[in-house]
Every structure is written in structure tokens, then in C-alpha cells.
C-alpha positions as CSV (number, residue, x, y, z in Angstrom):
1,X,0.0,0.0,0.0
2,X,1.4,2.9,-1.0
3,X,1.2,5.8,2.2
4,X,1.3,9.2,0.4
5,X,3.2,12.4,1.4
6,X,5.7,12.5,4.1
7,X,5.4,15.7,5.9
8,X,9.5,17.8,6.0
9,X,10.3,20.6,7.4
10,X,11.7,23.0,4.9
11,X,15.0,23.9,6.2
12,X,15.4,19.9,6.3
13,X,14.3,19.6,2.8
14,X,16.8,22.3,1.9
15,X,19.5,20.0,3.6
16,X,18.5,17.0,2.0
17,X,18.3,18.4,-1.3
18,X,22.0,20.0,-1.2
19,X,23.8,17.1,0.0
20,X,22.5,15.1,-2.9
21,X,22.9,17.8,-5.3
22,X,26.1,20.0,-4.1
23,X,25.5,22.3,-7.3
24,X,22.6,23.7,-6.4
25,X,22.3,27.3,-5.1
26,X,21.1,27.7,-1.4
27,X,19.4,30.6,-1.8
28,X,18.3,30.3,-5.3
29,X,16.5,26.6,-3.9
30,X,15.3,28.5,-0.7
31,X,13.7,31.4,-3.0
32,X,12.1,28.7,-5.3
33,X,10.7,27.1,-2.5
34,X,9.4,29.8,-0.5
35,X,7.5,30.9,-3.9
36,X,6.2,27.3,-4.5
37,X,4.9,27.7,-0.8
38,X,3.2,30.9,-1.2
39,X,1.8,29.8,-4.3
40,X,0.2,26.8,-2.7
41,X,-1.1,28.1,-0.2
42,X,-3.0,30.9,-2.2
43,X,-4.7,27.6,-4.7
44,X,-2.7,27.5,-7.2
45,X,-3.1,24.7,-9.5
46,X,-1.8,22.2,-11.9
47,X,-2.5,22.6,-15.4
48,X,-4.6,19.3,-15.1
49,X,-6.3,20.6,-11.8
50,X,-4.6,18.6,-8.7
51,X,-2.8,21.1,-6.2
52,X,0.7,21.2,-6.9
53,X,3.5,19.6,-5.2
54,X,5.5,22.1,-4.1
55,X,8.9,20.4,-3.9
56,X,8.3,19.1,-7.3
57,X,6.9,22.7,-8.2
58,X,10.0,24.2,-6.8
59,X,12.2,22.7,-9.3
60,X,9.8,22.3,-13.0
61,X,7.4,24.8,-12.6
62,X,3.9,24.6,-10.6
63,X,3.0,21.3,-11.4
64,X,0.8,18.4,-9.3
65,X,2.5,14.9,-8.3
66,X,1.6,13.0,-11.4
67,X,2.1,15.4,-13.6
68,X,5.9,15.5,-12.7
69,X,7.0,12.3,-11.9
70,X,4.5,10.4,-14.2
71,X,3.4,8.1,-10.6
72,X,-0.1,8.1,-9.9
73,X,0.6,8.3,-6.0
74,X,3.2,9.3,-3.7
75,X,4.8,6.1,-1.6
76,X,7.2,8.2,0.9
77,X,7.9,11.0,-1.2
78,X,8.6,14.4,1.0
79,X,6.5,17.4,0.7
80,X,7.0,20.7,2.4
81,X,5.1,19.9,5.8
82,X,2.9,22.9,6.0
83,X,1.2,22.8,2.7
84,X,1.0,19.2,3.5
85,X,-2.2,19.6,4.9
86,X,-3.7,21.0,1.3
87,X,-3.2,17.5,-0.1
88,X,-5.3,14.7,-0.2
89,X,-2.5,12.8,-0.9
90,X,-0.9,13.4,2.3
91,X,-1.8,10.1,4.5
92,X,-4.3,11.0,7.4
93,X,-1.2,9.8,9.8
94,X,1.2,11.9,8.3
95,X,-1.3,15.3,8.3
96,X,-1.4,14.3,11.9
97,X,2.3,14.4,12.4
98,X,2.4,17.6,10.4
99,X,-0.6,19.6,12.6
100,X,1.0,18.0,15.9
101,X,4.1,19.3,15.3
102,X,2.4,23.0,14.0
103,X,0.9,22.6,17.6
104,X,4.1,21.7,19.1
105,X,5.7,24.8,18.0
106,X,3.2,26.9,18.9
107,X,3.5,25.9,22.2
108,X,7.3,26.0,22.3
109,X,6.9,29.3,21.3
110,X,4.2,30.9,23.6
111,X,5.8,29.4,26.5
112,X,8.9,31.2,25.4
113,X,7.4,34.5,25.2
């Protein structure tokens, strides 16, 4: 069974993604991603109509799942964990994970202040 979107935090993604590919530009990724973010979380769509996949988006252009990788479904594939919630192909455990840990930091931070 394949289990959908795993929920990363985007400073881990950025990590991730520059140790596999040491040519990449941190800021240039960060910029892209931060636009794919913004640009999720206002609706915007893929040309077939699916939300887009913002790590995907980040990279190709705005863009859904499918549409870039040619997979019908995520199995374990990151996505940015706070537009994680705008997919349905986010499993129901990992949207969990990703609103716990919203909650966790919200916490962390109110007790801080």
C-alpha cells in the first residue's frame, strides 16, 4: 500500500536536497521554495487541476504529483510539511504528524514569550 506524502520541514528539505545535489544554489533553492509555498497556499493549481507539489513545483514549474514524476501516487515522497495539509495525498497519519508538530511549536513558542 502505498502511504502518500511524508510531511518535512523545509529547512530539512533544503538540507536534504543540497547534499544530494552539491551544485545547487542555497538561496536560489530557498527562493524557489518559498514561492512554491506561497503559491500553494493561495490555490494555485496544476494545469490538469490537482494542487501542486511544491517540492516538485520548486524545481519544474507549478505542477501536481503525477504530472511531474508520471506516478499516480506518492509512496514516501517528502512534501514541504505545512502545505502538507492542502493535499489529499498526504496520508491521514502523516497530516497528523504535520498539525501536531504546527501545535508543538506553537506551544514552544508561547511558553517562550
Amino acid at each position: 500500500m502505498k502511504t502518500g506524502f511524508v510531511p518535512i520541514k523545509l529547512e530539512d528539505y533544503i538540507k536534504r536536497h543540497l547534499k544530494s545535489n552539491r551544485d545547487t544554489d542555497r538561496s536560489e533553492l530557498t527562493k524557489s521554495l518559498r514561492s512554491a509555498i506561497e503559491a500553494a497556499k493561495k490555490g494555485t493549481r496544476c494545469s490538469c487541476g490537482n494542487p501542486i507539489w511544491v517540492i516538485g513545483s520548486a524545481i519544474v514549474g507549478h505542477a501536481c504529483f503525477t504530472c511531474i514524476t508520471g506516478a499516480s501516487y506518492p509512496d514516501s515522497d517528502y512534501e514541504i510539511d505545512e502545505v502538507c495539509n492542502l493535499h489529499d495525498l498526504c496520508s491521514v497519519s502523516a497530516r497528523k504528524r504535520s498539525k501536531d508538530s504546527r501545535k508543538r511549536h506553537t506551544n514552544a513558542k508561547k511558553a517562550k514569550d
